[in-house]
C-alpha distance (Angstrom), angle and dihedral (degrees) to the residues before:
residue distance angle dihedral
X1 . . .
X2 3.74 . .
X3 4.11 127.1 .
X4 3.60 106.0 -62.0
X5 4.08 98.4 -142.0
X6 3.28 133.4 165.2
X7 3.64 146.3 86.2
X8 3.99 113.8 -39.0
X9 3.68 121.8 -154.5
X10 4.03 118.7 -174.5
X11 4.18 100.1 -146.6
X12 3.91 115.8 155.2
X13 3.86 115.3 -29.5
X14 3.67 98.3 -30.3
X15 3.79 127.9 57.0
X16 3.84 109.7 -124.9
X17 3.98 116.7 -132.9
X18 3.65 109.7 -150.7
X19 3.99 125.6 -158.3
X20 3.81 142.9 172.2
X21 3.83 110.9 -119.4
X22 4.14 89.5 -122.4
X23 4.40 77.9 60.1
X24 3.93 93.0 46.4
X25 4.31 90.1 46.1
X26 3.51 76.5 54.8
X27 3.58 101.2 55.1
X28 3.59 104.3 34.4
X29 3.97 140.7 48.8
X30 3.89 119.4 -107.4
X31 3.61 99.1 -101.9
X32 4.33 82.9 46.7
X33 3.31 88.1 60.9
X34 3.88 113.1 41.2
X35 4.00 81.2 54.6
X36 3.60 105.8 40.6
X37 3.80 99.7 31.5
X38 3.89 105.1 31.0
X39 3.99 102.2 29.9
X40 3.83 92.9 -102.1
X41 4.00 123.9 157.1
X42 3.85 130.0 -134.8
X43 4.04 113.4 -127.8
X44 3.87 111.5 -95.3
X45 3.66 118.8 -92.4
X46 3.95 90.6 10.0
X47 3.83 98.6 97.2
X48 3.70 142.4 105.7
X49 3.68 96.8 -117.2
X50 3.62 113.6 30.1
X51 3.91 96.9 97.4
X52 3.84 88.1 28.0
X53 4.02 120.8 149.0
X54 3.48 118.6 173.5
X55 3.42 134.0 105.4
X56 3.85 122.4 -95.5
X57 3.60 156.1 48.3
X58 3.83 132.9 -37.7
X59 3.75 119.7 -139.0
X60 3.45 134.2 -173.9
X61 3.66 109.0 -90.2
X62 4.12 87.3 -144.9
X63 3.87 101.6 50.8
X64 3.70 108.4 12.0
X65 3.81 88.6 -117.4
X66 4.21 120.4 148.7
X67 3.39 117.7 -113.2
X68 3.68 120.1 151.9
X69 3.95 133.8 14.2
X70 4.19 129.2 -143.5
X71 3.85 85.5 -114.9
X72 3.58 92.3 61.1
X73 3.98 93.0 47.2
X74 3.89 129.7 97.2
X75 3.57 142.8 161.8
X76 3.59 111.8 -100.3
X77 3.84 90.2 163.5
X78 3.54 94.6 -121.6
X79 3.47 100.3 128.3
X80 3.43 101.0 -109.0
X81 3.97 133.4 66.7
X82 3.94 115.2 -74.9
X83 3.27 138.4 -153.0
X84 4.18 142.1 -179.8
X85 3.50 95.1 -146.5
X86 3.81 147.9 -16.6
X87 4.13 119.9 -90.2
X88 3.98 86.8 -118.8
X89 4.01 120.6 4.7
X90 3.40 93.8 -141.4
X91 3.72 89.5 69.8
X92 3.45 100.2 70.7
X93 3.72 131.1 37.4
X94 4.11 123.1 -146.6
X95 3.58 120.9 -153.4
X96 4.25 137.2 165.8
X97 3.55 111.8 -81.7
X98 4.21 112.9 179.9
X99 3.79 95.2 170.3
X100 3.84 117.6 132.2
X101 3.79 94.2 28.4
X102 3.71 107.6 -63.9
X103 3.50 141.7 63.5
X104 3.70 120.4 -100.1
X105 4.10 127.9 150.7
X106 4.08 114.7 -126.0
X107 3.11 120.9 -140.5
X108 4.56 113.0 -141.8
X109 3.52 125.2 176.7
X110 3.80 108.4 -95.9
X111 4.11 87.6 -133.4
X112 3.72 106.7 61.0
X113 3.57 102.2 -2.9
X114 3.69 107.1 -118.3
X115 3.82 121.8 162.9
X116 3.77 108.5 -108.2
X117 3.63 111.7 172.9
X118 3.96 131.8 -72.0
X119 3.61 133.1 -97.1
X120 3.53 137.7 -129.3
X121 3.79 146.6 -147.6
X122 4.02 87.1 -134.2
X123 4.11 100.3 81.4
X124 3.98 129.9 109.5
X125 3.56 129.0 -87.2
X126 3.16 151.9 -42.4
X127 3.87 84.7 23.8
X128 3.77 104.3 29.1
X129 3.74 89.9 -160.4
X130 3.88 119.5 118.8
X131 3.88 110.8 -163.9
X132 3.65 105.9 -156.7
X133 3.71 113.8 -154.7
X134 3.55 148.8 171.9
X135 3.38 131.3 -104.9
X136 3.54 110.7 -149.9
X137 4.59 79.7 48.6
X138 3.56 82.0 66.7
X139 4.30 143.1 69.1
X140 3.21 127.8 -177.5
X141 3.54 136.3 -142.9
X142 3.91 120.5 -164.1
X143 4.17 115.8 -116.2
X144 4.24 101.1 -111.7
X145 4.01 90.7 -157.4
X146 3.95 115.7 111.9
X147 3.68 71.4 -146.0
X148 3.73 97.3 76.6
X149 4.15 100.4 34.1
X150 3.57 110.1 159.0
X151 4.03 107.8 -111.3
X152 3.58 109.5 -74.9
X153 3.86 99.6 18.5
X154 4.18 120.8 137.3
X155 4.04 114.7 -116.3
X156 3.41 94.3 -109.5
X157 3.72 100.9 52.6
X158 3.56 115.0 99.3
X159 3.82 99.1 121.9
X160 3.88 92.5 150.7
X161 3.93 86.6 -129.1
X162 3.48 126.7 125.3
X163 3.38 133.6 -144.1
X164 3.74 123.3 -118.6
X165 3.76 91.0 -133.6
X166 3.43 100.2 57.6
């Protein structure tokens, strides 16, 4: 993860981190930032994440912040990775979002602001909620704890790596 610069505002729980879009083009690849900064989404089935196993957290690729964990991730066979809720709810913000003819609520990470995804009222129990996001919005970082070893993994392997073929 690169330097994560840029003005910091404390407001509520979560600092804000504030940046021009010339310091965001900057920062993150095309395809980062037509999704993150100007609402865009990823293809189905083309992301990073969407068949996704291992063990860990998801962060916003933008600020760095945690949003959602593997526990809290299924496969709704949308296309895109899902998720019943957020790791803390104070890390991402919803709001109303009626573009492209329908009304939906987005889901942005309550740090920086970048356009994850959207959630819906269509996702298992207990929650119900299915937060829709997109891959290349997201990073994730591998869970260190011999606690949380994928199935099958030795003691001693918590390397941090991931496979490609995950």
């Amino acid at each position: 993860m690169s330097d994560r610069l840029g003005a910091m505002v404390t407001c509520g729980l979560v600092d804000k981190l504030e940046r021009s879009d010339e310091e965001w083009r900057r920062e993150l690849t095309p395809e980062q930032f037509e999704v993150t900064r100007r609402g865009g989404t990823e293809r189905p089935f083309s992301g990073d994440y969407c068949d996704h196993k291992a063990v860990g957290a998801y962060l916003c690729v933008c600020c760095g912040q945690t949003l959602f964990g593997s526990g809290e991730k299924f496969d709704s066979g949308s296309g895109w990775p899902s998720f019943v809720a957020p790791l803390d709810p104070d890390h991402v913000k919803l709001r109303s979002d009626s573009t492209q003819g329908m009304v939906r609520t987005e889901v942005r990470c309550a740090r920086c602001d970048a356009h994850l995804g959207h959630v819906f009222p269509d996702g298992p129990a207990p929650s119900g909620d299915r937060y829709c996001i997109n891959s290349v919005a997201l990073e994730h970082r591998l869970e260190r704890s011999s606690s949380a070893r994928p199935p099958g993994a030795a003691a001693g392997d918590v390397s941090g790596r991931e496979d490609e073929d995950e």
